[in-house]
C-alpha positions in Angstrom: 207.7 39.8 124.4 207.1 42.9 126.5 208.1 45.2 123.6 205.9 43.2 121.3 202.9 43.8 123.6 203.6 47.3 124.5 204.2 48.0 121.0 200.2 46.5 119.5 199.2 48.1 122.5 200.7 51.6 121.4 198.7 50.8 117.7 195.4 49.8 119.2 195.6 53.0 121.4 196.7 55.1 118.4 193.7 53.5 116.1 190.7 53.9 119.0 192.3 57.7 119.4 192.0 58.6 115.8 189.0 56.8 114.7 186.6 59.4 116.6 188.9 62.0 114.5 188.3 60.1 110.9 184.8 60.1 111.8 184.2 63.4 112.2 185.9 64.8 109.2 183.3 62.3 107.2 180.6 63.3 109.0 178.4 66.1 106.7 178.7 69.6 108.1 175.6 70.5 110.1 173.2 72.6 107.9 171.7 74.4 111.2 175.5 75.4 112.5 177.9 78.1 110.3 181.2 75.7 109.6 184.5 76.8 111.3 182.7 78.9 113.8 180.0 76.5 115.6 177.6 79.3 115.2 174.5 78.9 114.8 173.0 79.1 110.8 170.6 81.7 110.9 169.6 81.0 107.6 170.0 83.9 106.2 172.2 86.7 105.6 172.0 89.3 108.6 170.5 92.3 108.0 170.8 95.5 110.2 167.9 96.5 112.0 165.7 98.6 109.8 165.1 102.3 111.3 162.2 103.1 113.8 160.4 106.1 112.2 160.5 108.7 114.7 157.1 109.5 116.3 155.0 112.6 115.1 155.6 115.9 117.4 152.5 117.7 118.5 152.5 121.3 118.1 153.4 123.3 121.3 150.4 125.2 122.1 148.3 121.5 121.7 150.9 120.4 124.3 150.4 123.3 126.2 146.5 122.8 126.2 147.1 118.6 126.9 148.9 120.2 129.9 146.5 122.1 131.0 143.4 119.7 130.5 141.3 119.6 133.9 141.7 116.2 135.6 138.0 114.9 136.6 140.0 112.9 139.2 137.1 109.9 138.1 138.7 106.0 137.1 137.3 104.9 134.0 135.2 101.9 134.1 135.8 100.9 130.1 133.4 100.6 127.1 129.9 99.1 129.0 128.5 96.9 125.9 124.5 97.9 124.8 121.8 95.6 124.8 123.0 93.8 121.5 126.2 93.4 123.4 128.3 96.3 120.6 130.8 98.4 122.9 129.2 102.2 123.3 132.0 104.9 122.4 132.7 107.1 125.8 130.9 109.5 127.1 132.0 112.3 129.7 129.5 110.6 131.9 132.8 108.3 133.3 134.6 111.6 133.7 136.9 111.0 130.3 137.5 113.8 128.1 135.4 114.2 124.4 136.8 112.6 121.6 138.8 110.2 123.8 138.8 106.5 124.3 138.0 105.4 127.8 141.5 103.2 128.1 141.8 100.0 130.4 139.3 99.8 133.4 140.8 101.8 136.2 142.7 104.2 134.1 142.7 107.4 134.6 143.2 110.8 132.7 147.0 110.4 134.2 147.5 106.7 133.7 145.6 105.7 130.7 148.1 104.7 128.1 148.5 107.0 124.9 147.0 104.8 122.3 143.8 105.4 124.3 144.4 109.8 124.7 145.3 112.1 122.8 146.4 113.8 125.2 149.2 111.2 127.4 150.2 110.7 123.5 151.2 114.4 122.5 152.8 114.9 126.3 154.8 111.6 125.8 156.5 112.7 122.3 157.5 115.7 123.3 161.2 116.3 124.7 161.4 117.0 128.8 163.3 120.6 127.3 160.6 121.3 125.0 158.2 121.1 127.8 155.5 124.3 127.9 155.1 125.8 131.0 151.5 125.0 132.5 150.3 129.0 131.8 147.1 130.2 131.0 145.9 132.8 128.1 145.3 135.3 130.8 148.6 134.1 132.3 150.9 134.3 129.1 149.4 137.5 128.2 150.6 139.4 131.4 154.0 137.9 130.7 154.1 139.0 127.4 153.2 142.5 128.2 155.5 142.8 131.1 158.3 141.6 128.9 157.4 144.2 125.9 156.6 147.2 128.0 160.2 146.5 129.4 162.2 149.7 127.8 165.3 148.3 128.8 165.8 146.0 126.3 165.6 145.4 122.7 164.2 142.9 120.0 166.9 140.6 119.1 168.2 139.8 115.5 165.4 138.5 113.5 165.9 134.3 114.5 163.0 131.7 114.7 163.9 129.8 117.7 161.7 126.5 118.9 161.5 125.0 122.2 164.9 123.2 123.6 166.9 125.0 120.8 170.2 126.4 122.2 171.1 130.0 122.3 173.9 131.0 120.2 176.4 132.4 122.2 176.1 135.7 120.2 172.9 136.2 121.6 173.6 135.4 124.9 173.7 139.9 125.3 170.1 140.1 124.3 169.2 137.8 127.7 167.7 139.7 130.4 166.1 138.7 134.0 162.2 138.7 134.0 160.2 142.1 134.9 159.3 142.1 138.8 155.8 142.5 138.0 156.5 138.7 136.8 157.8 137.5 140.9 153.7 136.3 141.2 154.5 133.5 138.6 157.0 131.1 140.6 157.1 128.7 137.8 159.4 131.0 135.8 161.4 131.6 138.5 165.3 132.1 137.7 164.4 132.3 134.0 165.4 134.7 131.4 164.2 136.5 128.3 164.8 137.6 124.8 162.4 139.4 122.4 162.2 139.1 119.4 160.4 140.4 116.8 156.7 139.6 117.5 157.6 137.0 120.2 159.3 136.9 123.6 161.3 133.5 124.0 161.9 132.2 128.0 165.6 131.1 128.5 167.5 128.9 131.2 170.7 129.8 131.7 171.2 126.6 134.6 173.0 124.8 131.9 176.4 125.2 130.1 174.5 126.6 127.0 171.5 128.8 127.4 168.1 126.7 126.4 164.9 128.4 125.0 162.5 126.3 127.4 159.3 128.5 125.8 158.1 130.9 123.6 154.8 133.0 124.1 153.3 135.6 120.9 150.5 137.8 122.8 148.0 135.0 121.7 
């Protein structure tokens, strides 16, 4: 009888093992999961990311000028409603710039985010190497001078060259250090130059490749 017993016992074993087996090849496949791979069903066939538009570039002198923008040192205090309770545009009364919004209450011409300036929003899209130096007119005129009264040297062949650009190596013969009339300006210290035809371009050499870092015209 043993045999018997552990035989139907085998079976009933076998049958309560299978049955959750049989069920769940008859079960209908779950619309919100992919089949085979337990994913989740998006719904939809994937699509790559569409591209970001790359943001607009402000021109280097309005960089330049964003740069040198006197800083009032005030904290804006926001848009103060009127008596019909209508938000007033800003006025340089709070110590923010014409033509600007005054920004989140607190802000100031450093902090306030660039949907509210103009100006935080040309400094923000422009690349840390294509960064003007903070130079007055008066300022980039005795540079320009110094560097074209310099006998020494010569324009270079006729290139257009923009701010970060590299220097072709080619060129690198046309680099020469700064005048020493120049020593009074320390934030073009170690820097190089290159003329060129109506234009003197400021080069770093601190890198592999030497990088145009600015570019004055007399103006």
């Amino acid at each position: 009888m043993r045999p018997r017993t552990l035989l139907m016992a085998t079976v009933a074993l076998s049958v309560l093992l299978a049955a959750p087996l049989v069920q769940a090849q008859n079960k209908p496949a779950d619309p919100a999961m992919v089949p085979q791979t337990g994913q989740i069903n998006p719904g939809a066939p994937h699509q790559p990311p569409s591209a970001t538009p790359t943001p607009p570039i402000a021109s280097h002198e309005d960089v330049r000028a964003a740069l040198l923008m006197p800083d009032p040192s005030t904290i804006s205090t926001g848009e103060q409603p009127d008596a019909s309770g209508k938000a007033q545009p800003e006025t340089n009364g709070k110590g923010i710039t014409n033509g600007e919004q005054p920004g989140p209450i607190a802000s100031t011409l450093q902090t306030k985010p660039a949907k509210f300036s103009h100006r935080n929003d040309a400094i923000d899209h422009t690349p840390t190497m294509a960064m003007p130096f903070k130079l007055d007119a008066k300022q980039r005129q005795q540079v320009f001078q110094a560097v074209m009264a310099d006998k020494t040297s010569a324009p270079a062949e006729s290139r257009n060259f923009k701010p970060a650009d590299a220097l072709p190596y080619s060129l690198t013969r046309d680099l020469h250090p700064l005048p020493q009339s120049l020593h009074d300006l320390p934030s073009l210290s170690g820097l190089d130059y290159m003329k060129g035809k109506d234009k003197i371009y400021l080069v770093s050499s601190a890198t592999a490749v030497p990088i145009v870092v600015d570019i004055f015209d007399g103006k």
